[in-house]
C-alpha positions as CSV (number, residue, x, y, z in Angstrom):
1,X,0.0,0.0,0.0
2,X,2.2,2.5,1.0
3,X,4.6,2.0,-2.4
4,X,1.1,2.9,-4.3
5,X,0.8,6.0,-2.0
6,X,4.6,6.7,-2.9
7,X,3.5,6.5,-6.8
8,X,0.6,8.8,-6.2
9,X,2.4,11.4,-4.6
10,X,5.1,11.5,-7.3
11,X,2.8,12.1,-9.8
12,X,1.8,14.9,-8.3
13,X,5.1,17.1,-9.1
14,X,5.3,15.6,-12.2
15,X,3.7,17.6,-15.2
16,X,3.4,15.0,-18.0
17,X,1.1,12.8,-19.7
18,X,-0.2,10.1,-18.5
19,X,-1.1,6.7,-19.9
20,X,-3.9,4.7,-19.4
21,X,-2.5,1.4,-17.7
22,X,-3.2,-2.0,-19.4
23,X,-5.2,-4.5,-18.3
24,X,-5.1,-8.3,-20.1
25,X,-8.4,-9.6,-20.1
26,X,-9.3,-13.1,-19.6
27,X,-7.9,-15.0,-22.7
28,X,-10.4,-17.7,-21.7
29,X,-13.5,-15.5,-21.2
30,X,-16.4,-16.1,-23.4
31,X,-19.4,-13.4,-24.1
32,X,-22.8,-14.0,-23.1
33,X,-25.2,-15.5,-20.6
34,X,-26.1,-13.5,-17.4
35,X,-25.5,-14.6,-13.6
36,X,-28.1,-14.2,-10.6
37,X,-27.0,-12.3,-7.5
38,X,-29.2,-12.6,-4.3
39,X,-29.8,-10.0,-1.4
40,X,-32.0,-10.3,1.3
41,X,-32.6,-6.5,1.2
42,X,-33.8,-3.8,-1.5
43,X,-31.2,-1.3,-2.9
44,X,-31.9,1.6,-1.4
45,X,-31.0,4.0,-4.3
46,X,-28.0,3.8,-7.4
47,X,-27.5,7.2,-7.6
48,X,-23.5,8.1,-7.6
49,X,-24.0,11.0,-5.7
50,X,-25.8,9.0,-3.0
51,X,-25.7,5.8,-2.5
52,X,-22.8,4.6,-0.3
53,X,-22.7,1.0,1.1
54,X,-21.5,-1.9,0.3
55,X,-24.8,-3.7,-1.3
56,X,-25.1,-1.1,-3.8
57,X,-21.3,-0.1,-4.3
58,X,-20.1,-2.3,-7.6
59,X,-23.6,-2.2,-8.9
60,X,-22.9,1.8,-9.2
61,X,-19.5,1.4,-10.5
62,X,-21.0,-0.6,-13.5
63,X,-23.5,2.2,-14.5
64,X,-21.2,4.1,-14.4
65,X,-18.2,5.4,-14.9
66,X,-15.4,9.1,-13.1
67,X,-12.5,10.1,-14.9
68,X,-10.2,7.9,-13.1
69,X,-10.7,4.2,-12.3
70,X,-8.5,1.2,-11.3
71,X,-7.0,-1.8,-12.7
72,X,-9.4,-4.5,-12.4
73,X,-8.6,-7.2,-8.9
74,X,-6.4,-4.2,-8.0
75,X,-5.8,-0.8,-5.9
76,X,-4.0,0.5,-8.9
77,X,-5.1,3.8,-11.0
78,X,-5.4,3.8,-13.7
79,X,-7.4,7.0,-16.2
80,X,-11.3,6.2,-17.1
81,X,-13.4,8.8,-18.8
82,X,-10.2,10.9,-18.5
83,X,-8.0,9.5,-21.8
84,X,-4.9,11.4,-19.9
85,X,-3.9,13.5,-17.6
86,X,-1.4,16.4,-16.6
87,X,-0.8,18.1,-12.9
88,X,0.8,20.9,-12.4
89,X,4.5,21.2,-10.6
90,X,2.9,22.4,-7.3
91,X,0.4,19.9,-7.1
92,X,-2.8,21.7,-7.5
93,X,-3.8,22.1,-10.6
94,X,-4.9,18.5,-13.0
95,X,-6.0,19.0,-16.4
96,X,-8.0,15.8,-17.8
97,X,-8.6,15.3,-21.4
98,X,-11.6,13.0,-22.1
99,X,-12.4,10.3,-24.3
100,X,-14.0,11.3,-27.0
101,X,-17.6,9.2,-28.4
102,X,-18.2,8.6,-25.0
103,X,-22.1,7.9,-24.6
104,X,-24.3,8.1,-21.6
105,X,-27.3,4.9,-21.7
106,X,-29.7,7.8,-23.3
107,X,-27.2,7.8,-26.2
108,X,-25.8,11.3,-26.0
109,X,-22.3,12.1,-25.9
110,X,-20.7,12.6,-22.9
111,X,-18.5,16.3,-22.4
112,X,-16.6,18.5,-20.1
113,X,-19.5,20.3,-19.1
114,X,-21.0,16.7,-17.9
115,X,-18.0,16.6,-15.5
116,X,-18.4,20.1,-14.4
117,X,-22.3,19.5,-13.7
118,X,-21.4,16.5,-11.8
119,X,-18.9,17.8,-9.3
120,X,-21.1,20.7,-8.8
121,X,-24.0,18.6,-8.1
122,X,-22.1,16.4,-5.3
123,X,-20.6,18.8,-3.7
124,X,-24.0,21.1,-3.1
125,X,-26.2,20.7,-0.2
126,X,-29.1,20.4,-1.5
127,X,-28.5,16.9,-3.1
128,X,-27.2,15.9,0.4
129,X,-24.5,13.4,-0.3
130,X,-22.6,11.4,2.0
131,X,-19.5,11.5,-0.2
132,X,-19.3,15.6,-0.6
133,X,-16.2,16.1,2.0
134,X,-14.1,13.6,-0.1
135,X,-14.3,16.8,-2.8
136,X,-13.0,19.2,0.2
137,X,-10.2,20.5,-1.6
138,X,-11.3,21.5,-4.6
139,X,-10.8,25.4,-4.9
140,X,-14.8,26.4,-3.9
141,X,-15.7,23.6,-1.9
142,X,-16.1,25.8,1.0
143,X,-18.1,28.3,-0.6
144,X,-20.3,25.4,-2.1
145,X,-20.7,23.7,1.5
146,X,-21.8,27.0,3.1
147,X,-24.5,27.7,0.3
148,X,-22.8,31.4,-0.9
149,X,-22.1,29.5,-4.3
150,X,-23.6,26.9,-6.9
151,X,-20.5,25.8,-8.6
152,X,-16.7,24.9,-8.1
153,X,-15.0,28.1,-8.6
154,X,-11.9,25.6,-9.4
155,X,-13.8,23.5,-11.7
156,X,-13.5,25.1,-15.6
157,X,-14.4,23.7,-19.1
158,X,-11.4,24.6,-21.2
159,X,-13.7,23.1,-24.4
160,X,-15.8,20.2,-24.7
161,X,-13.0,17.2,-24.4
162,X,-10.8,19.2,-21.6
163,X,-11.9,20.0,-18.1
164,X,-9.6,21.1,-15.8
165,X,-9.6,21.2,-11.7
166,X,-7.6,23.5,-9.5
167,X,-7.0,22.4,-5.3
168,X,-7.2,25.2,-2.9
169,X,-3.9,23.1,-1.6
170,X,-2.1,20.1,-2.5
171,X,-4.2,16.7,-2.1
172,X,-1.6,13.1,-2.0
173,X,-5.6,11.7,-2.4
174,X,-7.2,13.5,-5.7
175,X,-6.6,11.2,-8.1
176,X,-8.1,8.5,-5.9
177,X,-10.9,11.0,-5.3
178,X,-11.6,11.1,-9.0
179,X,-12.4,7.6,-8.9
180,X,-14.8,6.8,-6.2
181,X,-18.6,6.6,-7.2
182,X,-18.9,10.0,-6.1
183,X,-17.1,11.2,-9.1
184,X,-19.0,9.2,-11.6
185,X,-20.3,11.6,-14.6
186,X,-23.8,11.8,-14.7
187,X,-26.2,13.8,-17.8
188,X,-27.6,17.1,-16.4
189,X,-30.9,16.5,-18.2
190,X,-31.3,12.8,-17.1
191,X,-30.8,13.9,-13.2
192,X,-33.9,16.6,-14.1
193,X,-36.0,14.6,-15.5
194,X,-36.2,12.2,-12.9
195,X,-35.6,14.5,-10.0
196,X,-35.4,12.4,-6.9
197,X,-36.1,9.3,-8.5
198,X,-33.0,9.2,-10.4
199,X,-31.7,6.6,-8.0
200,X,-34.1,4.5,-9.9
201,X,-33.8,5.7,-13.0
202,X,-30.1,6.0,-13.3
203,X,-28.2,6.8,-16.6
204,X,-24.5,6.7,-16.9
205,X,-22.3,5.7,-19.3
206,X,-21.0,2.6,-17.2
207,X,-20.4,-1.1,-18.6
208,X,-24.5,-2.2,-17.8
209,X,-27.6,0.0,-17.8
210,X,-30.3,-0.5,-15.7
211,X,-33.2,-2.7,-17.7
212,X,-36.0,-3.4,-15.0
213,X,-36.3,-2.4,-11.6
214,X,-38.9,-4.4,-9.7
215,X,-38.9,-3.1,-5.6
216,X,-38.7,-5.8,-3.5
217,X,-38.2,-8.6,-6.1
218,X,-35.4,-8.2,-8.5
219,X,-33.0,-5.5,-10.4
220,X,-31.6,-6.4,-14.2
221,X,-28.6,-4.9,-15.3
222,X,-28.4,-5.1,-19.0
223,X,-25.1,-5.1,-21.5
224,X,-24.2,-1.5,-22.7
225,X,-23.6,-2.0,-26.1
226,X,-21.8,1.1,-26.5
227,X,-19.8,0.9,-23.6
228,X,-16.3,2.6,-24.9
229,X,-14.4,-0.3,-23.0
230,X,-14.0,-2.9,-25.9
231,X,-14.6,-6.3,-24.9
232,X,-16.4,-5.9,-22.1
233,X,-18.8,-6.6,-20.5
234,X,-19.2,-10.0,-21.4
235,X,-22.0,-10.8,-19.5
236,X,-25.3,-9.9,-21.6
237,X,-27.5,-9.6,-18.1
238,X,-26.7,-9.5,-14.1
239,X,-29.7,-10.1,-12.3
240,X,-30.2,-9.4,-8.5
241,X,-32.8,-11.3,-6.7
242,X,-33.9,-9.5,-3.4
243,X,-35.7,-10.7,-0.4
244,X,-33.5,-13.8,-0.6
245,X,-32.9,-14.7,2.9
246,X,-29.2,-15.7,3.1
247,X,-29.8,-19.2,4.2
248,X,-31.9,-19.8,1.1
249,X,-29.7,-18.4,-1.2
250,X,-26.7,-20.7,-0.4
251,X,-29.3,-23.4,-0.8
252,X,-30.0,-22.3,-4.4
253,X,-26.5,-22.0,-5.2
254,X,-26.0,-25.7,-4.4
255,X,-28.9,-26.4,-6.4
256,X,-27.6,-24.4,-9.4
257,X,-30.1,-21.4,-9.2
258,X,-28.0,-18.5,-8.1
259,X,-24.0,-17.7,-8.9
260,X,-23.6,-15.4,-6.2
261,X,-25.0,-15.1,-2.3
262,X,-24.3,-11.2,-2.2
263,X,-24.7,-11.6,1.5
264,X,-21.8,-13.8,1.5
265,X,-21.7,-17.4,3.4
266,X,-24.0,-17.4,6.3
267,X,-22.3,-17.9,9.5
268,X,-24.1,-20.5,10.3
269,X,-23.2,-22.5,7.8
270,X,-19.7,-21.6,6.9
271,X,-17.9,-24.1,8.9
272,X,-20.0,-26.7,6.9
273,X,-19.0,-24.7,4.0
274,X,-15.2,-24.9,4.0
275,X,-15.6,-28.4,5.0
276,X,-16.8,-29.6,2.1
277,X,-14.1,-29.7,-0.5
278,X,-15.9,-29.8,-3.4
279,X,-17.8,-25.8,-2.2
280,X,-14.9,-25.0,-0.2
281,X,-13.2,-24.8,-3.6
282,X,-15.7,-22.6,-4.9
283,X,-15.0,-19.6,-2.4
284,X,-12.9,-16.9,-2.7
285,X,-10.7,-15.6,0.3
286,X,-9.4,-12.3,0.3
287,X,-8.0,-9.5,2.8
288,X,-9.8,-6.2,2.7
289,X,-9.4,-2.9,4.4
290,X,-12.2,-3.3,6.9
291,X,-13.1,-2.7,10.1
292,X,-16.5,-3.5,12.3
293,X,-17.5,-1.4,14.6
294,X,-20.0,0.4,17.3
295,X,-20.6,4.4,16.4
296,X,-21.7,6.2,20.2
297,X,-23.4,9.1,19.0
298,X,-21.6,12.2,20.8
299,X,-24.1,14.5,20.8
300,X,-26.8,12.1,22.8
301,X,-26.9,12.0,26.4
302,X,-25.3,9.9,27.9
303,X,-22.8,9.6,25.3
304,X,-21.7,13.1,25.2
305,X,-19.7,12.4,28.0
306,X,-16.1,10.7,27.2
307,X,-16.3,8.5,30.1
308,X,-18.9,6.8,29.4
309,X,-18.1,6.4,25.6
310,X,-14.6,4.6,27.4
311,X,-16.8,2.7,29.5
312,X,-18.8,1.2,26.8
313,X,-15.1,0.6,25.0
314,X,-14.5,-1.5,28.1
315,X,-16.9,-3.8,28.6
316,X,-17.3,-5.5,25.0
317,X,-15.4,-8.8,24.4
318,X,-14.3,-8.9,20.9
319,X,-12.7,-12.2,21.2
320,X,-16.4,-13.3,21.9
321,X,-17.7,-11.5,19.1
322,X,-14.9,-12.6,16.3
323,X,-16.4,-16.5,18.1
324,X,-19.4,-15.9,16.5
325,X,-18.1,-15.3,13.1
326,X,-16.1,-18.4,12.9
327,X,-13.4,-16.9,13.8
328,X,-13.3,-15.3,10.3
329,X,-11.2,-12.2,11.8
330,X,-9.7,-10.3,14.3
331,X,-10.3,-8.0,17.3
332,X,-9.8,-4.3,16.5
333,X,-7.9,-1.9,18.6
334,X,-8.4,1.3,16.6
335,X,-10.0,2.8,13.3
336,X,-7.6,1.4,10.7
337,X,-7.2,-2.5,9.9
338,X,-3.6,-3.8,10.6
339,X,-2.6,-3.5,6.7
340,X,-3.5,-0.3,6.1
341,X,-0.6,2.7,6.3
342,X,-1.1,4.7,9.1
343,X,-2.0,2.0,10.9
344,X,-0.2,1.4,14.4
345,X,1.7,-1.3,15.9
346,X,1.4,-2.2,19.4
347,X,-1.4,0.5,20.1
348,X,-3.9,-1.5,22.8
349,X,-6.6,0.7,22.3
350,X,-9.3,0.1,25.2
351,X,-8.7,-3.5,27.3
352,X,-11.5,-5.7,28.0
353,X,-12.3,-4.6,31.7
354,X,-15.7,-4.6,33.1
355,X,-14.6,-3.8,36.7
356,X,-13.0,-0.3,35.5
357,X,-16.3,0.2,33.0
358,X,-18.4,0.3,35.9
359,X,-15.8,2.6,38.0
360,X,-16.0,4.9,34.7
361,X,-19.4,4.8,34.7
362,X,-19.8,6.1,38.5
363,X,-17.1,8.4,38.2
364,X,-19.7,9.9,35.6
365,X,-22.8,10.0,37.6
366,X,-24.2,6.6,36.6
367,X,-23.5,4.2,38.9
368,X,-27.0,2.3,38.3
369,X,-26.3,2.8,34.3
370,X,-28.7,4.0,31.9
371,X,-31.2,2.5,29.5
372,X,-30.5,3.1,24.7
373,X,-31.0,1.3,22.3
374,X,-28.6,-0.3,19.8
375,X,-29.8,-0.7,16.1
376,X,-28.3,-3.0,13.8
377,X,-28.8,-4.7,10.2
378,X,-31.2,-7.4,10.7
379,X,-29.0,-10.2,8.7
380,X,-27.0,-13.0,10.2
381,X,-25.0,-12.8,11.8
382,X,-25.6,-9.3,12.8
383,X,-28.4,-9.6,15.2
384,X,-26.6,-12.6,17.3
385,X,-23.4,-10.0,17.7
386,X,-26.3,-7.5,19.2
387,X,-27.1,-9.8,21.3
388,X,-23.6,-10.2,22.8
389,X,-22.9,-6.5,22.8
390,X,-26.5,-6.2,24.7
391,X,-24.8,-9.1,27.3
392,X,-21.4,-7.3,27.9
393,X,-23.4,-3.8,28.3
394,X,-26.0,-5.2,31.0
395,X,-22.9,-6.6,32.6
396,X,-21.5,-2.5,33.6
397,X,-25.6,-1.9,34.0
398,X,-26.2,-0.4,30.6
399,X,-30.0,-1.7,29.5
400,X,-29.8,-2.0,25.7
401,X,-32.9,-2.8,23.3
402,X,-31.7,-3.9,20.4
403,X,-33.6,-2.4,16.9
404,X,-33.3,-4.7,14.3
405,X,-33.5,-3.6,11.0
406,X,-33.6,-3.6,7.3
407,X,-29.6,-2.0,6.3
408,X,-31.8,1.0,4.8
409,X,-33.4,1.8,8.2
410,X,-30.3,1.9,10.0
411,X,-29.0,4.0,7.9
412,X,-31.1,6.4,7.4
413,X,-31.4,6.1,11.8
414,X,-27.7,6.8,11.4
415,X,-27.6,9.4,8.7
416,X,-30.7,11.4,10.4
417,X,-28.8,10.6,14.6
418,X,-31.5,8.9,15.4
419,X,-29.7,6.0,17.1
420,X,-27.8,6.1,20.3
421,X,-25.8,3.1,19.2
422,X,-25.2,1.3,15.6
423,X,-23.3,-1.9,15.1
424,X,-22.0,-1.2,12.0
425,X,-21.9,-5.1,10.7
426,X,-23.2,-5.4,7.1
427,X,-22.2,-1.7,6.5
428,X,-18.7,-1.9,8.7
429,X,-16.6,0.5,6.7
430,X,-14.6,-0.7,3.4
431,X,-12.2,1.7,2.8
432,X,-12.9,3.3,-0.5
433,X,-9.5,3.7,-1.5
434,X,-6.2,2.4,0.2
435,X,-5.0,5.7,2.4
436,X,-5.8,6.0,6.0
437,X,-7.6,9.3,5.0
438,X,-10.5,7.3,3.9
439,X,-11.2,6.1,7.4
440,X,-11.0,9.8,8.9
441,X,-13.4,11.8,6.6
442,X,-16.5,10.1,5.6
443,X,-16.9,8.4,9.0
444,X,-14.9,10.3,11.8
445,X,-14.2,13.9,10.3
446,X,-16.7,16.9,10.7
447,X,-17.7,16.5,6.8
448,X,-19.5,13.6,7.5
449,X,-21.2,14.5,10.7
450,X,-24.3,16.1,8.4
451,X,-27.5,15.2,7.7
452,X,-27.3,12.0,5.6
453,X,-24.0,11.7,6.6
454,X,-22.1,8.6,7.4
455,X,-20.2,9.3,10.0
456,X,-23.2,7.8,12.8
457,X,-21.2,9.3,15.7
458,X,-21.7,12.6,14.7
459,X,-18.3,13.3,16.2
460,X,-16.7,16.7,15.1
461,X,-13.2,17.5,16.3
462,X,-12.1,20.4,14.1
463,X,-8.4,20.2,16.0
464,X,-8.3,16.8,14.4
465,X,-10.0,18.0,11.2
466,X,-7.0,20.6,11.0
467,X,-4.5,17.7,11.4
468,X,-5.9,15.6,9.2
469,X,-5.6,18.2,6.0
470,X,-2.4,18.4,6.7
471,X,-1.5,15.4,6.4
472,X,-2.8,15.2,3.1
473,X,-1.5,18.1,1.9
474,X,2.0,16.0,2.1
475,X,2.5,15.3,-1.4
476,X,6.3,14.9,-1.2
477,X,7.5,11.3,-1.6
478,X,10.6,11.5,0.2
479,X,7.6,12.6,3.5
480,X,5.3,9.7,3.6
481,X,6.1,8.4,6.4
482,X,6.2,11.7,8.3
483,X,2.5,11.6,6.6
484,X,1.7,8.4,7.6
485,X,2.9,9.3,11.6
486,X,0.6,12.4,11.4
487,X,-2.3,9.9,10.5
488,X,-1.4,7.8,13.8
489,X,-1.4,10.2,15.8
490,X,-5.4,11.3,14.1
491,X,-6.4,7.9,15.3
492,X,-4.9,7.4,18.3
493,X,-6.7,10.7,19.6
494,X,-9.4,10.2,18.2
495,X,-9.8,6.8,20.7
496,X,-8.3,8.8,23.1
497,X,-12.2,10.7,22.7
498,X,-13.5,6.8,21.8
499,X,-16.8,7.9,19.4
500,X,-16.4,4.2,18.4
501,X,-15.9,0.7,19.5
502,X,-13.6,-0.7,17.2
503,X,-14.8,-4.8,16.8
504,X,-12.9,-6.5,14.7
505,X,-11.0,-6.9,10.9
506,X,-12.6,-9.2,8.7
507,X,-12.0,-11.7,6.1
508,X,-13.9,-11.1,2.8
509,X,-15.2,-14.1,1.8
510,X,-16.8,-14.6,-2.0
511,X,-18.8,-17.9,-3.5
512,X,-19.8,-18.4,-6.4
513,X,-21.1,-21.0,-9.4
514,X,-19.9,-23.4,-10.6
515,X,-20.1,-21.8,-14.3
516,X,-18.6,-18.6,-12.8
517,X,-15.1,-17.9,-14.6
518,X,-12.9,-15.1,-14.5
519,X,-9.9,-14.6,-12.0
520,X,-10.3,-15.1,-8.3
521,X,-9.1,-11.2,-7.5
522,X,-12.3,-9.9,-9.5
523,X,-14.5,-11.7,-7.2
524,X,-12.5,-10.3,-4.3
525,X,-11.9,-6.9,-5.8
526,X,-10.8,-4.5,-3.4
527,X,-13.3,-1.8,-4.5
528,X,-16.3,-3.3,-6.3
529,X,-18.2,-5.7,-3.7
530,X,-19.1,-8.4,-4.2
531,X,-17.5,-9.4,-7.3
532,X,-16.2,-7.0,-10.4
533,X,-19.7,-7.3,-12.7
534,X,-17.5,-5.7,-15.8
535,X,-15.3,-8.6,-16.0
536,X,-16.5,-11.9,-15.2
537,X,-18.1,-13.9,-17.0
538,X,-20.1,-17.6,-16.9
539,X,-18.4,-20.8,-18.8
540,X,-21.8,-22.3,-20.3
């Protein structure tokens, strides 16, 4: 990770061309035929601008499509709608030149003015996106936040095939920026049409277009034929099949019926699973930048108070709760999983110890506890690792009902601060790209702490905040690790202030069909979950 970081920030003194990185598809892969994916849940929306968790993520990125993107299996840039690229010696200034023909699903071609529209329309309150602070240092952004302006002042169309961006200071994260959903391109007059239905009537000029929308049953994504990839998709249709409990979806995939349990293995069964070799060789193990864990919303009595928030820290067993998942990861001591950068060795975080929780807790004027409520994603094994947080809470006197949900409902409970307390599990956070900035802003920094918003804490530290631009404002090569020490020190205070329980790292874990074919990294790809629709393919 931190030699990609190293290859970023170089680019950014550089001021030359660059190439679009190449990719060798499958020699073996065949065109045709479509897959079924199962969810026990509806999508709650596939608008780029807005939708922002893990059941809808890779469905988004095949719509559609930002000016960056990365190598398929991999964490590696490469350009998208951008044909190439050239940044300025201090950093702050990119220039993309676009692909021309480019068409959007309604068959009109895509332009600078596109990009322009879409960056303004992410990054203004009014459409309310969860992903606007990742745009924070775009020269404007400010101005756009506080409602004084309508467009990026640092966003210009220099003609219809060249648009170029300006930073109010240097970012080591733009380019990755430029490739999260957030940044996908999206038609001005599509977006109007629709109006707040355009998460159900999306249009991009991604690899699939949406063909049927059924709520409650089933979404079909159909092959763009005039997707400007060539060669892919191969797949002709991707069907997902919703209100599939996970249970009965691994029983269909046994019986031939389904090529991917979106909901991945349930626990209950995974043991059985990987003991069978003939389905144990049909799943897919991969690491992944993730981390599980329980938000403590700050500005909700009792949880405004930092003793208590250490209390609760205290009195969860995560060696019990990583039991319960088959032992499919490991306990977390702060924000960022152990292979990310920034990451730090030997930091304890918060020990098991109910004795001292309950001291903490009378130190704070609740020695008898306190009665909230804990809402979590009503799919296994989510609502059996409530349960055991509800145990270890009513063991320091803490009363917790726990609201079991459909993932929508929590997080709109989360977005809106509804909820006292979230486990996270089924939405724990997947870093969007691999820097440890992209476990700060959207779910720790002020940014996210809006309306809609994802970070469910709604913890603002603008000291922090301050710290954390600063960091990435270190574009020098020869300084990443200074960079990477400024981002341990974010994290360890903000545990030092504990918003969060950190739970646990996970395992991803992918099956699939039989018939599935493509390589075992697409259907682990570190930023389309579950499996990289673009590129795989069935063998029938």
């Amino acid at each position: 990770m931190k030699s990609l970081l190293a290859t970023t920030a170089l680019a950014l003194t550089l001021a030359l061309p660059v190439a679009a990185q190449d990719y060798t598809p499958d020699p073996n892969a065949k065109a045709g035929g479509g897959i079924v994916v199962t969810y026990k849940d509806d999508v709650a929306t596939l608008d780029p601008a807005i939708g922002y968790d893990w059941q809808n993520w890779s469905m988004i990125k095949s719509l559609f499509d930002g000016l960056m993107d990365y190598v398929p299996g991999t964490t590696e840039l490469r350009p998208g709608l951008a044909e190439s690229y050239t940044i300025s010696e201090d950093g702050k200034t990119f220039t993309f030149v676009l692909r021309p023909g480019v068409k959007f699903h309604n068959g009109r071609k895509m332009t600078a003015e596109d990009v322009k529209y879409s960056l303004d329309r992410v990054t203004n309150p009014a459409t309310q996106s969860p992903g606007a602070g990742f745009f924070g240092s775009i020269l404007g952004y400010d101005a756009m936040a506080g409602g004084s302006a309508t467009t990026l002042e640092g966003v210009t169309v220099v003609d219809p095939l060249t648009v170029q961006i300006t930073l109010s200071r240097p970012d080591a994260t733009f380019l990755h920026v430029m490739a999260l959903n957030f940044a996908s391109v999206v038609p001005k007059e599509a977006v109007e049409a629709a109006g707040d239905d355009f998460g159900k009537q999306p249009v991009g000029t991604g690899a699939f277009k949406l063909e049927e929308w059924t709520l409650g049953q089933r979404l079909i994504f159909a092959k763009n034929a005039d997707y400007w990839r060539a060669g892919v998709p191969y797949l002709d249709t991707v069907t997902f099949e919703v209100g599939q409990e996970p249970i009965v979806a691994l029983l269909r995939l046994q019986n031939g019926e389904v090529d991917v349990p979106g909901d991945g293995i349930p626990p209950a069964k995974f043991t059985e699973v990987m003991g069978n070799p003939e389905e144990a060789a049909r799943v897919v193990e991969g690491g992944q930048l993730q981390t599980g864990y329980i938000t403590l919303n700050v500005t909700m009595p009792p949880f405004d108070k930092v003793e208590v928030r250490q209390a609760v820290n205290m009195a969860i067993n995560k060696d019990r709760i990583v039991q319960i998942i088959n032992g499919r990861a490991v306990p977390a001591t702060q924000p960022l999983p152990p292979s990310m950068p920034g990451y730090t060795e030997g930091y304890a975080g918060y020990a098991f110890d109910p004795a001292k929780a309950k001291e903490m807790l009378a130190a704070a004027g609740l020695a008898d506890g306190f009665e909230t409520e804990l809402f979590v994603m009503n799919t296994d094994p989510n609502p059996r690792i409530a349960q055991a947080i509800q145990q270890d809470l009513a063991g320091i006197g803490i009363k917790a009902s726990i609201q079991s949900l459909a993932q929508a409902n929590v997080i709109e409970a989360g977005g809106n601060g509804s909820a006292p307390m979230i486990w996270s599990g089924g939405m724990a956070w997947i870093a969007d790209f691999p820097d440890p900035s992209n476990f700060y802003g959207p779910i720790l920094g002020c940014a996210g702490a809006v309306e809609g918003g994802w970070n469910w804490s709604k913890y603002c530290n603008a000291t922090l905040d301050e710290a954390a631009t600063a960091a990435d404002s270190m574009t020098d090569p020869a300084k990443v690790a200074d960079r990477m020490a400024m981002w341990s020190d974010v994290y360890t205070k903000v545990m030092d202030d504990a918003p969060w329980v950190p739970v646990f790292n996970e395992q991803r874990y992918t099956m699939k069909s039989a018939r599935m074919g493509g390589a075992d990294v697409l259907f682990v790809d570190p930023v389309s979950i579950p499996v990289n629709y673009d590129y795989v393919y069935v063998t029938d």
